[in-house]
N, C-alpha and C positions, 0 to 999 in steps of 0.2 A: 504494500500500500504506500503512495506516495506522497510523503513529507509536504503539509502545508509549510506555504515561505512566510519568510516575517512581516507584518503588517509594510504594505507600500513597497513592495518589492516587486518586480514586474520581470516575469521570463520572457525570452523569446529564443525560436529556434529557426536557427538557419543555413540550411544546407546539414543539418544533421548535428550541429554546434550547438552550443547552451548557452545562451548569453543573460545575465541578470543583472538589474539596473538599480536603483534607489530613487524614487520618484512620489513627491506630493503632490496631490494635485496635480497643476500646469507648470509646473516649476520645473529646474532643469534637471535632468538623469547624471546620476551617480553610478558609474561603470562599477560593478562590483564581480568579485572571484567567482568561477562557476559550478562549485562545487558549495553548497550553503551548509554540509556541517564540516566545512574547515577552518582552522583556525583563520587562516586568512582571512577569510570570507566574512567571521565572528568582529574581527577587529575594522576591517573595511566599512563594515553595518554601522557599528557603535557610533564612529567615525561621523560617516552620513546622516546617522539618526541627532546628533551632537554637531551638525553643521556644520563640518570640518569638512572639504575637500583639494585631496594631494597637500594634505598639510598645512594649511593654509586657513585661518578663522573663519570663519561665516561673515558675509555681510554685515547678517542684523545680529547684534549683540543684546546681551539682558540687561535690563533695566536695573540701574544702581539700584540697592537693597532691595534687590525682585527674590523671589523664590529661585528663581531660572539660574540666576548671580550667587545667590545659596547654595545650590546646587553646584555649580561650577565651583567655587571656591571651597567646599568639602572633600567634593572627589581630586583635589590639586594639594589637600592637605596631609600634614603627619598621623591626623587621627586614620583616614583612612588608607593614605598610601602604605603607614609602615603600621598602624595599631591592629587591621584585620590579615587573615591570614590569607592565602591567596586561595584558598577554596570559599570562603566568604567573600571575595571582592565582587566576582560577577554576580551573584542574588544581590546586592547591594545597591553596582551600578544600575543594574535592569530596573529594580525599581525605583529607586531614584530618578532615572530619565523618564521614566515615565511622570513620575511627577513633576519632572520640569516640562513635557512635552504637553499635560492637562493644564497644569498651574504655574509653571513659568513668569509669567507675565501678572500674578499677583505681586502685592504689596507683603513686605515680611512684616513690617510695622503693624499693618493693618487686619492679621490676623487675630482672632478670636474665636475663643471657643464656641459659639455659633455659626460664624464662619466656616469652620474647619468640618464641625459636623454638616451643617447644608450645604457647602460648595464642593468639598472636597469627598469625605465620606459618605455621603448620604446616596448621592450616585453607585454607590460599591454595595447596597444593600443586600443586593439579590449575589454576592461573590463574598461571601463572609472570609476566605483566606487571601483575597487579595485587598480587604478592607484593614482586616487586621494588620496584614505588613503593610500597607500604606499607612496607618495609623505608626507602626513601631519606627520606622525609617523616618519618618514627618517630625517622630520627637528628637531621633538625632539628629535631624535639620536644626530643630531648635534648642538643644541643650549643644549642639555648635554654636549658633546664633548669640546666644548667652554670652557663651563663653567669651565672643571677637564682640561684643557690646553692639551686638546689634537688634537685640533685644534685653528689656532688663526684667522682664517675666516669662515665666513658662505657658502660654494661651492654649494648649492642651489639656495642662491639671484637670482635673476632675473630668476628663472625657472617657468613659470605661471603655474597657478593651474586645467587652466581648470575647465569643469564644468561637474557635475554628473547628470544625471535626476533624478529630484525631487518625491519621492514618492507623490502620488497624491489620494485624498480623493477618495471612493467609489460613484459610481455612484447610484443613487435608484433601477436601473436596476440588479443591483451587488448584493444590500441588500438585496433586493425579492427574489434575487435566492438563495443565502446564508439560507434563512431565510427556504425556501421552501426544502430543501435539510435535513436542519437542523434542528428538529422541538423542541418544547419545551420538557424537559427530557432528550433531548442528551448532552455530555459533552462539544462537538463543537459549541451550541448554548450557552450554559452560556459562555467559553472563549469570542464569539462572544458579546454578550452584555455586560459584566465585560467591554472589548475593547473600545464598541461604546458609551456606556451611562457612563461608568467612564473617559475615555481617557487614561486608564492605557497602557502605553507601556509595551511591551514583557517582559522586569527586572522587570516590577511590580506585571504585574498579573499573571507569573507563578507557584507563591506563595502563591496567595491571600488565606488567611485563613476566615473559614466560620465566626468566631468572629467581623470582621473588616465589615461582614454585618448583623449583628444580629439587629443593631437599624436602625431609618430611614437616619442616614446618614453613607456615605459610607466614612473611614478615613484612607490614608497611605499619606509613604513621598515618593517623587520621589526617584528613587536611583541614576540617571541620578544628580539630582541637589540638592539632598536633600531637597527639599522646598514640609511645610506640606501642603496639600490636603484634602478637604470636600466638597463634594457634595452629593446632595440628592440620596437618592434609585430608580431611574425610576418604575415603574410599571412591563415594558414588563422583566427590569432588576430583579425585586423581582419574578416574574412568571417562571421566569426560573429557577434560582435557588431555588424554593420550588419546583419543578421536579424532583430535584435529589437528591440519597441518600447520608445521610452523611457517609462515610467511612472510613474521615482521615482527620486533623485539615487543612489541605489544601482542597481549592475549585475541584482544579483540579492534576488527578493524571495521572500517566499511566496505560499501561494494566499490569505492574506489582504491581502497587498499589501505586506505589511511587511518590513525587513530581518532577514534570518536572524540568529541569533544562532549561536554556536562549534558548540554542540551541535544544535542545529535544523538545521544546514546540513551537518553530519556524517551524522544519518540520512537527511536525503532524497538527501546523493551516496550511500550507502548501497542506498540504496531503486534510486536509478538503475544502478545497478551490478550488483542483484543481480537487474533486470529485464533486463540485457546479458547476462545467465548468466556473469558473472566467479563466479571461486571468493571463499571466504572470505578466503583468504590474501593476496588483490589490495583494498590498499588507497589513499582516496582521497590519502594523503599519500605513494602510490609514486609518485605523477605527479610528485612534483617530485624526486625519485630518479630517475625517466625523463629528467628533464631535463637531469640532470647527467650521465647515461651517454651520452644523445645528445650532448652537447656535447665529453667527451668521445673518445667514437669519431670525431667530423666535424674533432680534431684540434686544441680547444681549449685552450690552455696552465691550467696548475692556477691562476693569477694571475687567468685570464676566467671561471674557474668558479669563483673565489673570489667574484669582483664582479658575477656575474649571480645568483648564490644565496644572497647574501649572510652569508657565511661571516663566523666573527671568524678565523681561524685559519688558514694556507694548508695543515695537514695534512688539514684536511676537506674541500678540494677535491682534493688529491695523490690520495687515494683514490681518483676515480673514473678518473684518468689511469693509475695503476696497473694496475685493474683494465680499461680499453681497453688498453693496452700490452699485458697477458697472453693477452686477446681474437686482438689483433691478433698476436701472437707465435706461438699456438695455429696460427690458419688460416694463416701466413705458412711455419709447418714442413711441417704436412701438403702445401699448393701444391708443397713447394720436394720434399718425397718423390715426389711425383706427377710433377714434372718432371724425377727421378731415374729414374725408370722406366721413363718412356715414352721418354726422351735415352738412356739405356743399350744400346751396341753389342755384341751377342758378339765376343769376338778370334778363335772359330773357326767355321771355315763349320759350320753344323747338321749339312751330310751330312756329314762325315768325323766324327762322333761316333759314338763307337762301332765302328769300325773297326781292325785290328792291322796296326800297321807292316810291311816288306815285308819289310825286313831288322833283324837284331838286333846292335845293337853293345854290345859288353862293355866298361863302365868300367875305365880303365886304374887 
């Protein structure tokens, strides 16, 4: 199934060639890479969408103390260029320009907390996880803001956060089908096990190189938190990957041969997934939520689920021990009512129920 392109991107095919452009509107085209999940292509976009072309500023520039100006002056800063890690920078920038590309052209002065809910959120109603991150990126607009005196209050305060749904483990029913769709030797089933038997999120393993599994344990750092990782090789995880040919110092590639990028390797597990008939709701970042529920239930301390998932925190592994303990708590009551019932003796024979005494003695 074929990759929607990014908003204002325009294909054209000629003579058998791929040509794709950057175009609003009636405005001028932006020659961009022909390959849209490469890294080239990633940074050409940004570029275009950021008004930048061959290097060179944009005409129209943001209005002194504009959002747009906020913006700009954030992403050119130490908080962001050296404070986030560099698997945090692109979820950052994306939404960020998008906020400059809606709101730009507001006033940073002029914001207030009615403001921010009807201009800015209230629009996001019906998208509660792209409400929320607009909401959590907007306050680090402003708690920068603050900081470079360009505001001397927070116009957010008291604006609640709301709540996103929570990506949610695979079901066995999910896995089977996954599994069955996707057979050992395809490239959807190694991403699929790299996911489930390492817990590598998406910044991690769409780079995984075939080196980092050569012995029996499997070693990277998060890029999310930097915190190092080892765990063993599964089995089903070594079977799969000795199916396929090596081709290129990465595990996985695309159909041009090259390594995926964050977002390139998001829609094609996407694409595989919604060729397994998974619902919408089963995402490829449950896999490693499966992993912690499986590790969990087979009885593993919150300490080995901290160290196999690489947690900062032991309360984000206590979680899934929790939720196994309430699991196991659940089937262990009903078992123990079942063996209530069928162990349960009457104290009196059947046939004498229902029966009247022979004689009647009167309570002294």
């Amino acid at each position: 199934m074929p990759r929607k392109l990014p908003p204002n991107v325009d294909k054209n095919v000629v003579k058998g060639h791929v040509y794709l452009s950057y175009r609003v509107g009636k405005g001028p085209r932006i020659k961009l890479p022909s390959d849209p999940t490469s890294d080239d292509f990633k940074t050409a976009y940004a570029a275009a969408v950021a008004g930048e072309i061959a290097g060179r500023p944009s005409i129209t520039k943001d209005a002194a103390r504009s959002i747009g100006a906020l913006v700009t002056s954030y992403l050119s800063s130490d908080a962001f260029t050296s404070g986030l890690s560099e698997g945090s920078k692109p979820g950052y920038r994306s939404r960020m320009d998008q906020i400059r590309r809606d709101h730009g052209h507001r006033s940073v002065v002029g914001l207030t907390k009615d403001r921010i809910e009807e201009k800015i959120l209230k629009p996001l109603s019906n998208k509660p996880g792209a409400k929320l991150d607009t909401l959590k990126k907007l306050r680090i607009l402003i708690h920068y803001a603050v900081a470079e005196k360009w505001l001397s209050v927070d116009p957010s305060d008291g604006i609640k956060r709301g709540r996103s749904k929570e990506i949610r483990a695979w079901t066995d029913t999910e896995t089977r089908a996954f599994e069955k769709k996707w057979p050992f030797g395809t490239k959807q089933r190694a991403a699929y096990e790299l996911m489930l038997h390492v817990g590598t999120a998406r910044v991690d393993v769409h780079r995984t190189t075939w080196a980092q599994i050569d012995d029996d344990d499997f070693q990277y750092t998060r890029r999310k938190t930097g915190v190092p990782v080892v765990v063993a090789v599964a089995r089903s995880l070594r079977e799969a990957l000795e199916a396929l040919k090596r081709k290129h110092i990465c595990i996985l590639t695309t159909e041009y041969g090259k390594p995926f990028t964050v977002d390139g390797f998001s829609g094609w597990m996407r694409d595989a997934m919604t060729q397994a008939g998974l619902p919408l709701d089963c995402r490829p970042h449950g896999l490693r939520k499966t992993l912690g529920r499986r590790l969990a239930d087979a009885g593993a301390t919150a300490h080995q689920i901290m160290a196999a998932l690489g947690h900062l925190t032991l309360a984000e592994a206590e979680r899934y021990t929790r939720e196994a303990d309430r699991r196991r708590g659940g089937r262990q009551a009903i078992l123990k009512l079942e063996d209530h019932k069928a162990n349960r003796n009457p104290q009196t024979s059947s046939n004498s129920l229902g029966k009247s005494p022979k004689t009647e003695r009167k309570s002294k």
